[in-house]
FIMAR-619908 format. One record per residue (C-alpha): x, y, z. Coordinates in steps of 0.25 Angstrom, whole numbers, plus 5000, padded with zeros to 4 digits. Layout:
REM FIMAR-619908
c1, c2, c3
X, Y, Z
...
***
This chain:
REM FIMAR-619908
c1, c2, c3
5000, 5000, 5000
5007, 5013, 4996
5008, 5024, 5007
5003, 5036, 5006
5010, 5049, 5007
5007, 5059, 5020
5004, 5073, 5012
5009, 5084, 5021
5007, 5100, 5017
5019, 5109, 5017
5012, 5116, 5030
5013, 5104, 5037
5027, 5100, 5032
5032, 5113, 5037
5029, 5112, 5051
5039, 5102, 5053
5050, 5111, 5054
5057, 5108, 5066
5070, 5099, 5067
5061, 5090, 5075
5051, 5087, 5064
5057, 5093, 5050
5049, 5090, 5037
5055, 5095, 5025
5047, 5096, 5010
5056, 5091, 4997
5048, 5089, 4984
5036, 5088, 4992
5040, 5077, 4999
5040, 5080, 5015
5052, 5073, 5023
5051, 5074, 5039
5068, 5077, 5039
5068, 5077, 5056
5075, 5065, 5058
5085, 5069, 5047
5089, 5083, 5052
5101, 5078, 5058
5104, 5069, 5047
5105, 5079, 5037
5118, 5084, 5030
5113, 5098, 5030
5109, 5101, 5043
5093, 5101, 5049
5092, 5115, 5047
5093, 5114, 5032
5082, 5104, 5032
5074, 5113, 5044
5076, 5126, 5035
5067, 5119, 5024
5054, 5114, 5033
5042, 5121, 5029
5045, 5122, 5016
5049, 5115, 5001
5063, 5112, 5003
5065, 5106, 4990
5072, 5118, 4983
5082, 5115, 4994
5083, 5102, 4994
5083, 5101, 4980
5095, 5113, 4982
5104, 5103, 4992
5105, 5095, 4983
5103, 5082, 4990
5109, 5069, 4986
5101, 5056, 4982
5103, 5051, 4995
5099, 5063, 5002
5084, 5062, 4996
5084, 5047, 4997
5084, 5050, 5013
5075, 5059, 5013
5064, 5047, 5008
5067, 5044, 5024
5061, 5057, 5028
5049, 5057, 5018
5035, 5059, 5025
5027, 5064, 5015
5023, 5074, 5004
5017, 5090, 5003
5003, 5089, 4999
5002, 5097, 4987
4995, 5110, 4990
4981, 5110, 4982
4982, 5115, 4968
4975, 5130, 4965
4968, 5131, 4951
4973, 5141, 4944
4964, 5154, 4942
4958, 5158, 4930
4964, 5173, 4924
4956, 5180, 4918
4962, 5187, 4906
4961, 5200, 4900
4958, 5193, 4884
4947, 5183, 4892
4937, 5193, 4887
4930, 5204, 4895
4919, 5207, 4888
4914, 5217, 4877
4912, 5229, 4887
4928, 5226, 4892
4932, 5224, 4880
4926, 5239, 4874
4932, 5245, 4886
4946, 5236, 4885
4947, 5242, 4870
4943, 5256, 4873
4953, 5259, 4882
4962, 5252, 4871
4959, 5259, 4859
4956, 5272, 4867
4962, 5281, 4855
4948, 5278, 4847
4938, 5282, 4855
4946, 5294, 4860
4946, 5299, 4847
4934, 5295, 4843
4929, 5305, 4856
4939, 5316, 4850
4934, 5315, 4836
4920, 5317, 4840
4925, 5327, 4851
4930, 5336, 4837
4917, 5334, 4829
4908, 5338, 4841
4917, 5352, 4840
4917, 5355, 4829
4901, 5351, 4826
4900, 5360, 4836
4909, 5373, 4831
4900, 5371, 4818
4888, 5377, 4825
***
């Protein structure tokens, strides 16, 4: 019968930050490191100064040996229960349309130079109607 793997959440893996009960996070794999603190070549307050958080970026960074995470299969108590997926909002787009109204307005102010003129143009006439008589 296959065994199941404890799902822990990153809260609850970062209470254990004490060097009497030290979880650390790689790959989203959580390792209880307590009774290794001793045991390890660079020292427990390397390991201390990663509880709370990913530490793969650093463990990644050390450069650890084959061996070195062959060991760590000892420590292995379970994994980060991925956080819930979000769905991505709809955008609404400028060029999705706004209607007629928008659209009259939206060119317009765009082509502002026609009905200024047009305003200006019938300005002129209405003078000069007007001088006439």
């Amino acid at each position: 019968m296959p065994t199941l793997t404890k799902l822990y959440s990153m809260e609850e893996a970062a209470l254990h930050n004490t060097p009497d009960d030290c979880w650390v996070v790689v790959d989203g794999k959580i390792y209880d490191v307590t009774k290794y603190l001793d045991d390890h070549p660079g020292g427990a307050d390397v390991l201390l100064a990663v509880t709370g958080k990913d530490a793969t970026e650093e463990f990644d960074d050390a450069g650890h040996s084959k061996s070195a995470k062959e060991l760590m299969q000892d420590y292995f108590i379970g994994e980060l229960d991925p956080p819930p997926e979000i769905p991505e909002m709809e955008v609404f787009r400028k060029e999705q349309g706004m209607g007629f109204a928008s659209e009259l307005m939206d060119n317009a102010m765009r082509y502002w130079a026609i009905p200024a003129a047009a305003i200006g143009i019938s300005a002129v006439v209405a003078i000069l109607y007007a001088r006439r008589k």
